[in-house]
C-alpha positions as CSV (number, residue, x, y, z in Angstrom):
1,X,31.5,35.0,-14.3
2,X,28.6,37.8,-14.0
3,X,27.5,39.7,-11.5
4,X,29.5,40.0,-8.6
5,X,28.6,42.4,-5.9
6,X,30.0,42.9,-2.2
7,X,27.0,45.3,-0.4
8,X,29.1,48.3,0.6
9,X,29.1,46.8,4.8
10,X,31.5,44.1,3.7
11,X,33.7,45.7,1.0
12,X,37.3,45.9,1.9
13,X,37.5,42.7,3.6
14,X,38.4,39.9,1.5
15,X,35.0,38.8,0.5
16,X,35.1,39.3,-3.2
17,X,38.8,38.2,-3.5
18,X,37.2,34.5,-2.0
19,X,33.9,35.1,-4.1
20,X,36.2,34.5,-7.3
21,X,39.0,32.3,-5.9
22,X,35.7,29.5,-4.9
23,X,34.2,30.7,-9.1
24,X,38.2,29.9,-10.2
25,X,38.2,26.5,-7.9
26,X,34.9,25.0,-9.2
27,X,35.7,26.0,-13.1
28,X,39.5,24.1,-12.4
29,X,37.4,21.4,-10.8
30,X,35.3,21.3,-13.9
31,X,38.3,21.1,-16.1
32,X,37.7,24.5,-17.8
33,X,40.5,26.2,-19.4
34,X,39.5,29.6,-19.0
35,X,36.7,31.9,-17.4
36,X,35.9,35.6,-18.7
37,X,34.1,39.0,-17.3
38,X,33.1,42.5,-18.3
39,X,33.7,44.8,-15.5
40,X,34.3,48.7,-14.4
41,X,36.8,48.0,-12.5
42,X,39.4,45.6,-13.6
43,X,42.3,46.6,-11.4
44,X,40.3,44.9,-8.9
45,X,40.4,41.3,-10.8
46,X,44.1,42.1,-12.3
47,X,45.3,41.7,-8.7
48,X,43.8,38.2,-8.8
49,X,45.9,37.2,-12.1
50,X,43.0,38.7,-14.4
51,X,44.1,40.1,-17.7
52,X,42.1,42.9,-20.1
53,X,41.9,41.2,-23.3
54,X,39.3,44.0,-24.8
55,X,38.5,47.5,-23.5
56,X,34.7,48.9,-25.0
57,X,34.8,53.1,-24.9
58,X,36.7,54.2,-21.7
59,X,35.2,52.2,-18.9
60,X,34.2,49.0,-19.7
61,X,36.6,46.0,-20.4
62,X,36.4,42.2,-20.9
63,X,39.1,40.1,-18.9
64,X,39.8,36.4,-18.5
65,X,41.9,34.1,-16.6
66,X,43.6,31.2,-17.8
67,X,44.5,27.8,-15.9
């Protein structure tokens, strides 16, 4: 998954929360085992059952979910 962004109007109301649950639906649908992102901000996909599985210097980390 790459590039997700919520313009600042619509932050704080669910949007990117359903942005990745639709992303996590269609790779299930697909039969994928697993999806992956870098991001500055990971507690914001670790509330969605991401996990950190490499951190680059002190802001940048790769996570993934698992189905």
């Amino acid at each position: 998954m790459a590039a997700l962004y919520v313009a600042p109007a619509h932050r704080r109301k669910g949007v990117a929360r359903k942005l990745v649950a639709f992303v996590e639906e269609v790779a299930r649908d697909r039969e994928e085992k697993q999806l992956f992102l870098y991001t500055l901000t990971p507690e914001i996909y670790r509330a969605m059952g991401w996990k950190v599985i490499e951190q680059f210097g002190d802001n940048k980390f790769l996570m993934n979910i698992e189905f």
